[in-house]
KOLMAR-334215 format. One line per 5 residues: number of its first residue (from 1); their letters; for each residue x, y, z of C-alpha. Coordinates in pm, whole numbers. Example, Ala and Ser with C-alpha at 12.3 -4.5 7.8 and 13.67 -1.06 7.14 Angstrom:
BEGIN
1	as	1230:-450:780 ~ 1367:-106:714
This chain:
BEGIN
1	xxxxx	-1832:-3500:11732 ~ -1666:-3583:12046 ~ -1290:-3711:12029 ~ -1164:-4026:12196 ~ -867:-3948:12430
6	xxxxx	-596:-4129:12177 ~ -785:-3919:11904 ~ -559:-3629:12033 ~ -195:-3638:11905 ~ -71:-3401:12171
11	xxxxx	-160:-3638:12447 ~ -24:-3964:12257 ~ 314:-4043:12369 ~ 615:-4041:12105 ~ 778:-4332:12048
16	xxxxx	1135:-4263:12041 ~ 1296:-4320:11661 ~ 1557:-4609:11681 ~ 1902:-4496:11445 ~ 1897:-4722:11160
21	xxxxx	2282:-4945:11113 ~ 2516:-4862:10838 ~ 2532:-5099:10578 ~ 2839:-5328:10618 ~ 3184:-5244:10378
26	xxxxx	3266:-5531:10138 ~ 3617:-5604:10081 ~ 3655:-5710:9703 ~ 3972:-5893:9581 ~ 4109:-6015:9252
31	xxxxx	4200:-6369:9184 ~ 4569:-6242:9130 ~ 4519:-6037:9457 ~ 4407:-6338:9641 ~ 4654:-6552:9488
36	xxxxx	4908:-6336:9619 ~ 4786:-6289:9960 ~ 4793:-6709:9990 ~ 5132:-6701:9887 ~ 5235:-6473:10163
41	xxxxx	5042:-6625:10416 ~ 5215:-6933:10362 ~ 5576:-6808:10277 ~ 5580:-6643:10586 ~ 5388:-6931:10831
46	xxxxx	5558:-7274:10664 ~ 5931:-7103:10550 ~ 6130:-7442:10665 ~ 5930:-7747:10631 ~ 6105:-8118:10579
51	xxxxx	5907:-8343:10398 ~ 5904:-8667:10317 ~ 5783:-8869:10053 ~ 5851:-9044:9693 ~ 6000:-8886:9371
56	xxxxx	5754:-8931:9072 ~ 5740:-8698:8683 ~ 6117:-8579:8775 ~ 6210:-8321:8466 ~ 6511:-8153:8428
61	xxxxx	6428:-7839:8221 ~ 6694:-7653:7962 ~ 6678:-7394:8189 ~ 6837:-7620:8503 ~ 6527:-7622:8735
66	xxxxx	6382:-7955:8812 ~ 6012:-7988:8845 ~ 5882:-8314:9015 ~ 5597:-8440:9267 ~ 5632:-8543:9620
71	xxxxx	5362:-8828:9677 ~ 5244:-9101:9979 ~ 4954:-9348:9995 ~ 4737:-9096:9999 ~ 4845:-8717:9873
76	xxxxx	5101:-8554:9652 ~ 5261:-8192:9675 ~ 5369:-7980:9331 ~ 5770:-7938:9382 ~ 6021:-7712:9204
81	xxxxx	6436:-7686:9291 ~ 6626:-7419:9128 ~ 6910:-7465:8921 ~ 7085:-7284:9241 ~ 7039:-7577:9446
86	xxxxx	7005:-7840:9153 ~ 7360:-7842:9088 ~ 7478:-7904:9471 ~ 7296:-8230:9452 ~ 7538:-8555:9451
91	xxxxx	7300:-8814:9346 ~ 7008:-8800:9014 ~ 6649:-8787:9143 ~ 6494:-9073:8990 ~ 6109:-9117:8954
96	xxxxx	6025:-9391:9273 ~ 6331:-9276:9500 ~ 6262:-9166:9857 ~ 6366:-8862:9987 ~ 6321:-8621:10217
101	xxxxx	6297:-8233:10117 ~ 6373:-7973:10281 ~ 6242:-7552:10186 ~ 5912:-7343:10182 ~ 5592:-7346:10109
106	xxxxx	5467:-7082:9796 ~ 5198:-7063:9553 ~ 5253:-7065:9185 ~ 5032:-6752:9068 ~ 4924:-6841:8694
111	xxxxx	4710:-7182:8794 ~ 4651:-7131:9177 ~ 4832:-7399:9280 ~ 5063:-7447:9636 ~ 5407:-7618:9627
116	xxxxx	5719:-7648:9777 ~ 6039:-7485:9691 ~ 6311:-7695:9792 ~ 6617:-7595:9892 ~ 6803:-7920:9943
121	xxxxx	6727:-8283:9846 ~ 6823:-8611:10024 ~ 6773:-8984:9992 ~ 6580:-9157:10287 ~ 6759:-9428:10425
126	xxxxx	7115:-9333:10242 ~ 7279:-9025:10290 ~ 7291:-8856:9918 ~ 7674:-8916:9825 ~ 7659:-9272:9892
131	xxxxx	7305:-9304:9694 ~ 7523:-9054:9435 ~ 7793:-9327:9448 ~ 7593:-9630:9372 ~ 7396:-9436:9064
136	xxxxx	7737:-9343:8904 ~ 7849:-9724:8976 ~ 7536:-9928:8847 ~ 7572:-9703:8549 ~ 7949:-9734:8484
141	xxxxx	7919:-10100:8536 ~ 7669:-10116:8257 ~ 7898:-9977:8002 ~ 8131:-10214:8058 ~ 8417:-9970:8227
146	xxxxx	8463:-10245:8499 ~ 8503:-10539:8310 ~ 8805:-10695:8362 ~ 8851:-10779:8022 ~ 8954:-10421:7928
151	xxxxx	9186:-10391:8221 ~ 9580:-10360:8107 ~ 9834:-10553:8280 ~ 10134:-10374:8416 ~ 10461:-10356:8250
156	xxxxx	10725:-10609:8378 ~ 10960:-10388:8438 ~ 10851:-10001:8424 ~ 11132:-9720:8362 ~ 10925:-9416:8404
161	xxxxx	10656:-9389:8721 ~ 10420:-9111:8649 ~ 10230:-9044:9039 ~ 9909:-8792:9034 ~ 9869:-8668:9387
166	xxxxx	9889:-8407:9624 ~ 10246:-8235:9728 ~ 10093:-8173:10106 ~ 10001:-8531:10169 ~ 10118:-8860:10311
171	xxxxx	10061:-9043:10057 ~ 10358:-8867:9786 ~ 10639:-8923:10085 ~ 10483:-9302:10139 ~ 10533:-9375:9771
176	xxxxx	10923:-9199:9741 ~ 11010:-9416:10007 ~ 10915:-9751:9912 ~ 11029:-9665:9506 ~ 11382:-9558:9683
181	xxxxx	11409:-9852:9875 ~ 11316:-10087:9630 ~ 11364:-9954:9303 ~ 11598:-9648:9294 ~ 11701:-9672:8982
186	xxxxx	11323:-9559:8839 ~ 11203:-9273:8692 ~ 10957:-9064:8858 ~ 10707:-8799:8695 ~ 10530:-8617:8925
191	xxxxx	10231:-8417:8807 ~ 10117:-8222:9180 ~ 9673:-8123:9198 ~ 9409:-8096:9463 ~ 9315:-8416:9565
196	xxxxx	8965:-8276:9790 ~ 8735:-7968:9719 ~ 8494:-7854:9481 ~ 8656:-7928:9142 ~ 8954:-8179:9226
201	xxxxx	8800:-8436:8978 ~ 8856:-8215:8695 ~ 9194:-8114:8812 ~ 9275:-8490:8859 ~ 9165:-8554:8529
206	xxxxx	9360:-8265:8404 ~ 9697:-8408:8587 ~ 9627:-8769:8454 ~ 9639:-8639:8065 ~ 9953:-8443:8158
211	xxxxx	10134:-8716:8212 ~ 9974:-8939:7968 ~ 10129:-8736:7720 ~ 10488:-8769:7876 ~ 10710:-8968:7654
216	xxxxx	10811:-9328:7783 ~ 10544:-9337:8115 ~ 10509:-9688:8198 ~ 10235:-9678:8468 ~ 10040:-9407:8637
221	xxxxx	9986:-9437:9017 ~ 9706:-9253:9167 ~ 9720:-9197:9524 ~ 9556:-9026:9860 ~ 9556:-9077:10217
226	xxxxx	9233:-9172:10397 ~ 8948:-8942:10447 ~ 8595:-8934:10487 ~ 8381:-9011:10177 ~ 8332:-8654:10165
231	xxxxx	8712:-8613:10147 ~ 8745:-8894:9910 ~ 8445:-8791:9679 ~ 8654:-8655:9398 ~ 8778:-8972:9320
236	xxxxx	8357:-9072:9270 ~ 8269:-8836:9014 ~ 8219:-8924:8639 ~ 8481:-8678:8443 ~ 8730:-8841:8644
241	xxxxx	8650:-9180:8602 ~ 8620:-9204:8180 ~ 8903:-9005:8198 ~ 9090:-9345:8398 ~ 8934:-9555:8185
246	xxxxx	9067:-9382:7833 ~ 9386:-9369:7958 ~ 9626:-9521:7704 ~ 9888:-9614:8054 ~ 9772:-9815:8278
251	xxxxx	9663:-9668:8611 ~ 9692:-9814:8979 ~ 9464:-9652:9250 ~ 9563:-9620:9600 ~ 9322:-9400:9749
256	xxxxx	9281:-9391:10135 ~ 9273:-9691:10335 ~ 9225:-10079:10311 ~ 8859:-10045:10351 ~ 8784:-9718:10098
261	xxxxx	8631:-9786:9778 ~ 8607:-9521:9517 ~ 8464:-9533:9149 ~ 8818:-9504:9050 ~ 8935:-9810:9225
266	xxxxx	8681:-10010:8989 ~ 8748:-9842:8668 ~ 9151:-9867:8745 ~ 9337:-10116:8580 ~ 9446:-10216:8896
271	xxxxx	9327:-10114:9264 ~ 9573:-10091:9607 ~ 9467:-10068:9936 ~ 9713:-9799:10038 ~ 9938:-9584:9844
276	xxxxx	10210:-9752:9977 ~ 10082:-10054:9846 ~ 10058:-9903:9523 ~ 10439:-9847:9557 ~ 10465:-10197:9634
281	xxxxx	10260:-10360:9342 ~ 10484:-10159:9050 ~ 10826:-10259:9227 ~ 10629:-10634:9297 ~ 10616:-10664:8874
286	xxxxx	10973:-10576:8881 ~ 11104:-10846:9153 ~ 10863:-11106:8980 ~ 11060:-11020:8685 ~ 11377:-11091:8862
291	xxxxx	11267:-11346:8978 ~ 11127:-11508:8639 ~ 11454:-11429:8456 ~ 11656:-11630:8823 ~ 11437:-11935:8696
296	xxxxx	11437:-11968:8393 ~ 11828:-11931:8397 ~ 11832:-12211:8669 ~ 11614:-12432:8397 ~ 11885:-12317:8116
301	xxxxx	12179:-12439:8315 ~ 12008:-12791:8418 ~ 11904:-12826:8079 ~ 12273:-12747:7917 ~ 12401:-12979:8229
306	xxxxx	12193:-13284:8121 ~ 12228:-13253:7743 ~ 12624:-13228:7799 ~ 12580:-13588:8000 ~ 12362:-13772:7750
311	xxxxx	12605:-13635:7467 ~ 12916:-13765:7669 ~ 12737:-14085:7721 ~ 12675:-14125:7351 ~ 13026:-14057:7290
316	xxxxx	13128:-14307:7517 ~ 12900:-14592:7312 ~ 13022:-14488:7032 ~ 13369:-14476:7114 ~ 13326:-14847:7255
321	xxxxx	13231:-14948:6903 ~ 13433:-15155:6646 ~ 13385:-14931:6378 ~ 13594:-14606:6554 ~ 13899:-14784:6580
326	xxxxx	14150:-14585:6294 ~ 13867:-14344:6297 ~ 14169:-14040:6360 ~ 14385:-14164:6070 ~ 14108:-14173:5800
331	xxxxx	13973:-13861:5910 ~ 14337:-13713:5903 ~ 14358:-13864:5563 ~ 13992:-13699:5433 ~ 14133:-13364:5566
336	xxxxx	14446:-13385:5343 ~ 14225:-13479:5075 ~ 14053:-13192:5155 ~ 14328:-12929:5150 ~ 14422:-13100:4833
341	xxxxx	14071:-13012:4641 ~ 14063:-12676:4816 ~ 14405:-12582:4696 ~ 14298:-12773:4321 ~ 13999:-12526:4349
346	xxxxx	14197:-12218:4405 ~ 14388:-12241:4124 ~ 14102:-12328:3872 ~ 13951:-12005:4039 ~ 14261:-11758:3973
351	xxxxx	14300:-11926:3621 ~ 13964:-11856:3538 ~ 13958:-11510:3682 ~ 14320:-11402:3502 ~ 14125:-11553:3154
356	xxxxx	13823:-11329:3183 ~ 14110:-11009:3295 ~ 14257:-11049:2968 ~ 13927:-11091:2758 ~ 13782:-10793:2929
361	xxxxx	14084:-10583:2832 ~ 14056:-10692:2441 ~ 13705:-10563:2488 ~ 13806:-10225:2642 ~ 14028:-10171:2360
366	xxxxx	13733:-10260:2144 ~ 13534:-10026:2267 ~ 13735:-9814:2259 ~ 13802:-9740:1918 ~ 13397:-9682:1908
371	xxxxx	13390:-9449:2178 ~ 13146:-9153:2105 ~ 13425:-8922:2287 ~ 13691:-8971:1994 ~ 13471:-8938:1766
376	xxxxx	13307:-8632:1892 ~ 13646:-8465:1920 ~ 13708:-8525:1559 ~ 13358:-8345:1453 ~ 13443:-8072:1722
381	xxxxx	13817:-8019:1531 ~ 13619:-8005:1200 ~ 13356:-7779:1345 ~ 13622:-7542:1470 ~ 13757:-7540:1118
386	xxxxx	13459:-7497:960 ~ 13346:-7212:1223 ~ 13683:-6968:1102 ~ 13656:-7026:758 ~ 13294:-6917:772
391	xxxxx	13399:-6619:997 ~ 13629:-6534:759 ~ 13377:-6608:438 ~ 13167:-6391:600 ~ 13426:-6106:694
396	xxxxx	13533:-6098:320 ~ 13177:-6085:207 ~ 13103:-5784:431 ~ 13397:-5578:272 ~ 13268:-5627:-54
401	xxxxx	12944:-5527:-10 ~ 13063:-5211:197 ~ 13295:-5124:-117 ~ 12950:-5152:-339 ~ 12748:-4980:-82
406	xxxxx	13041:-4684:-88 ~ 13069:-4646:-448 ~ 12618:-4665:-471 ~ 12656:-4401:-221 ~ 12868:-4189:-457
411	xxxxx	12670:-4207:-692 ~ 12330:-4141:-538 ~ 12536:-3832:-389 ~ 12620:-3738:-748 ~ 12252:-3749:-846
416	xxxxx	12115:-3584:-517 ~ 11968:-3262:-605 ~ 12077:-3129:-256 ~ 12418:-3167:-440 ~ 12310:-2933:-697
421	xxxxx	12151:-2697:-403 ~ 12538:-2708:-249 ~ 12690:-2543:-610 ~ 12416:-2230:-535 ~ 12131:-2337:-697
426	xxxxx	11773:-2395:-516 ~ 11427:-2509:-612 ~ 11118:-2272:-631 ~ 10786:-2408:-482 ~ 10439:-2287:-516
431	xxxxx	10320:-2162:-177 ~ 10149:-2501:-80 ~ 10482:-2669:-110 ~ 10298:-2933:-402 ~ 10476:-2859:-683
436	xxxxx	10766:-2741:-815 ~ 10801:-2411:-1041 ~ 10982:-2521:-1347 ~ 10797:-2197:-1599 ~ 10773:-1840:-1483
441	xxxxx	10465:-1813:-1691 ~ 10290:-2012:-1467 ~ 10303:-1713:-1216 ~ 10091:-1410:-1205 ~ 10228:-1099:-1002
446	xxxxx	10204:-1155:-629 ~ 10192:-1478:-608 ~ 10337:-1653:-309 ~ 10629:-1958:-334 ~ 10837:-2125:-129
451	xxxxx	11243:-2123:-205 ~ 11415:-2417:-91 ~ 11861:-2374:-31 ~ 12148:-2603:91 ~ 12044:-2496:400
456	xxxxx	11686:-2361:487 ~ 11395:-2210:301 ~ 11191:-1901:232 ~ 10878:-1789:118 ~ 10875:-1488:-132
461	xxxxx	10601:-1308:-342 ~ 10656:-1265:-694 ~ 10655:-867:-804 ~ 10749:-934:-1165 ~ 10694:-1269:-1441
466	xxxxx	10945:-1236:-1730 ~ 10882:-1520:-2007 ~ 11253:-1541:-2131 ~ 11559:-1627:-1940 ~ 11736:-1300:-1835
């Protein structure tokens, strides 16, 4: 069988064998891993972004980071400040308030989600210590710390001037000069603090109860030169104001110029444009006073003046009368008549007084003779008495009995057998010392007794028992 010419595979042509492609790698990522990549993608693409929009679920955690949302028409952005930054805010983010934030873009991890860390916070439209300044005043105002009603008048006429400011200023010379001038005879208590900086309100504060507690302050003037309202923001802040407004002495503030207004100018008991005007307004009380005391004393003397007329024209009717003719003799005659009864009335009064002298010495003697003294001394003479001869009762009594006790003595002495042991005699005991031998029979050869002498004792053992006396 014949073969077809593409029958033989040596004359086919080979078709060249095309490489096959590797398969491609696959990159495979966590959600974590992901997460994390997003974060630094944006952290390091959007690190300072300004954004505006409106406030809304502001929280203030324990921990002192805030956590709100940043929202428009049409979007809203998670938000988070630190308690880093939250504290270098001067206003209170309030849910609906404008702002404009500025920080970076990050992702929070756990729940995927983007938002913005900001690093600092400000009001649109207001700059943040003047939105900070109308918070703290809408809210003081609601308590009631502005009313006028609980705002102290000054004294009339203050002896001791307390003055809270700073040594370096303006405003401390300003006030000496117009107290000097005007009042130089006043008391002045200086208590010196920092009137601008980070922490002047407390120190203020601080200086205001120091003085408060001086003895005898009248008034309390608060002073600064003008500034900027970041200069003049310590006299905004909150510690400082309740402080003003418990302050048992009342308080004038002259802070910066005519046209500043601080929080402590409202809660004051009594606001100055200038601290010289403060000056002015505490020596102004005093020259008012002055002045008050002038009239009045010009209304006294008109007053004395016209009562001394009508009284001189009322003398003059009367002395134009009928009736007051003689009216010098008969009252010459009623004083006579007087002397007379006064005279009568003196010597009624001695009478009576020498008559109750000499019954109230008949009493004394009365008395006298019943006086507990007298008769106690009598009782004491008899008590005496009594007191020897019972000493002496006694003493006889006692030499008596000793003569009985000597004589019982002599005789017990007579009777004592150590007596009879003293003429050489001595009494024999059985060796248990129980009972005395009185018979020899009652022995037996060496037995053992006890002899008994004037002085001492023995034992012995018997060697011989005779039955008759030897």
């Amino acid at each position: 069988m014949s073969r077809l010419p593409f029958d033989d595979e040596s004359k086919v042509p080979r078709v060249p064998e095309v490489p096959k492609a590797a398969a491609p790698t696959r990159t495979i990522l966590t959600v974590s891993e992901l997460n994390a990549t997003i974060r630094d993608l944006l952290e390091n693409s959007l690190t300072n972004v300004w954004v505006e929009g409106e406030i809304s679920n502001a929280r203030v955690w324990n921990t002192g980071h805030m956590y709100f949302t940043l929202k428009d028409g049409a979007s809203q952005i998670k938000a988070v400040m630190f308690r880093s930054a939250v504290r270098y805010l001067k206003f209170k983010p309030e849910d609906g308030l404008k702002v404009v934030a500025r920080g970076k873009i990050s992702v929070y991890d756990p729940k995927g989600e983007y938002q913005i860390l900001c690093e600092h916070l400000e009001p649109k439209g207001l700059g943040s210590l003047q939105q900070a300044f109308e918070q703290l005043k809408k809210k003081l105002a609601a308590e009631g710390l502005f009313d006028p009603a609980r705002k102290r008048p000054l004294p009339a006429l203050p002896r001791r001037i307390g003055i809270v400011t700073s040594l370096d200023g303006a405003a401390l010379r300003d006030i000496i000069r117009v107290l000097r001038r005007r009042y130089p005879n006043a008391h002045l208590v200086l208590s010196a603090t920092r009137v601008q900086g980070d922490g002047a309100a407390r120190e203020i504060a601080h200086a205001i109860r120091k003085v408060e507690r001086i003895e005898a302050v009248d008034v309390i003037i608060l002073a600064r030169g003008g500034g900027s309202l970041e200069d003049l923001w310590a006299f905004n802040e909150e510690v400082l104001a309740r402080v003003i407004a418990a302050s048992q002495v009342p308080i004038i503030s002259g802070i910066g110029h005519e046209t500043d207004f601080t929080i402590a100018d409202f809660v004051a008991d009594l606001r100055a444009p200038t601290p010289s005007a403060a000056a002015e307004l505490v020596v102004r009380r005093k020259d008012e006073f002055f002045a008050h005391i002038d009239r009045i004393g010009e209304r006294l003397d008109a007053a004395i003046h016209h009562r001394l007329r009508r009284m001189e024209t009322r003398l003059h009717v009367l002395e134009a009368r009928p009736g007051y003719a003689g009216f010098e003799g008969r009252l010459a005659v009623r004083g006579r008549h007087v002397s007379e009864l006064a005279a009568a009335l003196r010597e009624r009064i001695s009478q009576g007084v020498a008559r109750r002298g000499r019954r109230h010495e008949l009493l004394r003697r009365s008395l006298d003779q019943f006086d507990p003294r007298h008769r106690l001394a009598a009782v004491r003479t008899r008590l005496v008495s009594r007191d020897g001869q019972l000493k002496a009762a006694v003493r006889r009594r006692m030499s008596a009995a000793q003569a009985r006790l000597g004589a019982l003595a002599a005789r017990i002495d007579g009777l004592s057998p150590l007596a009879v042991l003293g003429r050489g005699y001595s009494v024999t005991w059985d060796a248990s010392r129980t009972r005395i031998i009185r018979d020899a029979s009652t022995l037996n050869a060496g037995d053992k007794v006890s002899v008994t002498l004037e002085r001492g004792a023995f034992d012995a053992t018997v060697n011989r028992v005779s039955g008759e006396r030897e």
